[in-house]
C-alpha positions in Angstrom: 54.4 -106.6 -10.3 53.3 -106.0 -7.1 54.7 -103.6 -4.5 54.3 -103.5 -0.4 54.8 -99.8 1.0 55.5 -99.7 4.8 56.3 -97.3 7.0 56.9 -96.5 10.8 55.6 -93.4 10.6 51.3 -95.1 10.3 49.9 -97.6 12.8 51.3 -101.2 11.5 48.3 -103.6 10.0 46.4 -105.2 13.0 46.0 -107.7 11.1 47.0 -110.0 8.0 47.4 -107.0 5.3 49.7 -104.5 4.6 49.6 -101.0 5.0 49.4 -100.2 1.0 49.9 -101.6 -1.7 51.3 -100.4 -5.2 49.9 -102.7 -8.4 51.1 -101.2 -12.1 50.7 -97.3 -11.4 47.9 -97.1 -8.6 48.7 -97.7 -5.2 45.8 -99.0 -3.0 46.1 -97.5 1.2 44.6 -100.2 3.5 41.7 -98.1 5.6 43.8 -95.7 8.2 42.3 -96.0 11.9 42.8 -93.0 14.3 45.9 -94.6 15.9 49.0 -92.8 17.3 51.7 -94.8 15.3 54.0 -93.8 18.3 51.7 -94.6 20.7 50.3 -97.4 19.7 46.6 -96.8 20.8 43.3 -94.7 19.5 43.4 -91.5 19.5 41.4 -89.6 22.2 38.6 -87.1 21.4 35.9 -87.0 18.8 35.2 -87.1 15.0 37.1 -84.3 14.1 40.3 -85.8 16.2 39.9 -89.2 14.6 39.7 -87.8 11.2 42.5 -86.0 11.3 44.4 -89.3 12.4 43.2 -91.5 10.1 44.4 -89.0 7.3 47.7 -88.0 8.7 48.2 -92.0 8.8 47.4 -92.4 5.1 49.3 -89.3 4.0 52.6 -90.6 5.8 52.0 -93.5 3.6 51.7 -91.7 0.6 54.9 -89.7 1.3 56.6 -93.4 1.9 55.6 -93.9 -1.7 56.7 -90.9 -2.3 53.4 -89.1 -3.4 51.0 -86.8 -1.7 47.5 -85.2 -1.4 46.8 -84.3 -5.0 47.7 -88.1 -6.0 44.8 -89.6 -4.3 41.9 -90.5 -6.8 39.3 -91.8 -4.8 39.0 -92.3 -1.1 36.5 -94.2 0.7 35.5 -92.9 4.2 33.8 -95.6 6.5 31.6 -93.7 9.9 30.1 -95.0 12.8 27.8 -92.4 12.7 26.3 -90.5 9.3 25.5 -87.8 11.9 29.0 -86.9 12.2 29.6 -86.5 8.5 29.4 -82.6 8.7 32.4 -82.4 11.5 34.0 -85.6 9.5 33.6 -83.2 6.2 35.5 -80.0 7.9 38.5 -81.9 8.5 38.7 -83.8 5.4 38.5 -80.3 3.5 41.5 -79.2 5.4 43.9 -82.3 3.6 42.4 -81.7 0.3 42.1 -78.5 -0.3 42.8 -77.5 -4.3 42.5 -80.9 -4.9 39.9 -83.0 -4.4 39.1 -86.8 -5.0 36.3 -88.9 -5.9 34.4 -90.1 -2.9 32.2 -92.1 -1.2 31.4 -92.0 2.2 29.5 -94.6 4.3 27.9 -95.9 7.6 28.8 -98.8 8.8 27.5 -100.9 11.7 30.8 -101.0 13.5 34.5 -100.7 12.9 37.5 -102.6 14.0 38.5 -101.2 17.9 35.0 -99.4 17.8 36.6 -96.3 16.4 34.3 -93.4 14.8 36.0 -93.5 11.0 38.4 -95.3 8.9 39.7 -94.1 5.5 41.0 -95.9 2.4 43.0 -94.5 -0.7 43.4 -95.2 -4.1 46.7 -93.3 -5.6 48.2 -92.4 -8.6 51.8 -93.3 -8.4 52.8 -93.2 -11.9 55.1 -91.2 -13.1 
């Protein structure tokens, strides 16, 4: 059984997907852009300011589910830039702290609305 989380709190899909999905006991969070759910547009400022984004998105998605942090099992962190993985890198280590998920981290030739990262999440929602 399948399971669509949704909340007002991350940007909505800009596109045909949802924000996350939960299948069995694993929930799967769509890759978070650096975009002000109340605002509607990208963030302004740099790597550090579009990480932080991009994870406060995803964790307000894992708190719709009602999960957090030390549920996440792997994330996947998509940059413009490889260059910027060190400032990328200090902000993610400020959401996982004690905890720490399986990663992989990747540059990729361009993202959607030419922003500098985009994160997905697989979770742990089982109980």
């Amino acid at each position: 059984m399948l399971k669509k989380v949704h909340t007002d709190n991350a940007p909505a899909a800009v596109g045909p997907y949802s924000q996350a999905m939960i299948a069995g006991d694993f929930m799967y969070v769509s890759g978070q852009l650096p975009m002000d759910p109340a605002a509607g547009k990208i963030v302004d400022g740099g790597i550090e300011d579009q990480t932080r984004q991009s994870l406060t998105n995803a964790m307000s998605i894992l708190a719709e589910a009602g999960v957090d942090y030390k549920n996440v099992v792997k994330t996947t962190v998509f940059l413009k830039d490889m260059n910027e993985f060190g400032a990328m890198n200090g902000v993610y280590a400020e959401f996982f702290t004690d905890h720490k998920p399986a990663r992989a981290a990747v540059e990729v030739a361009r993202l959607p609305l030419d922003v500098k990262v985009e994160i997905q999440m697989v979770v742990y929602v089982g109980k």
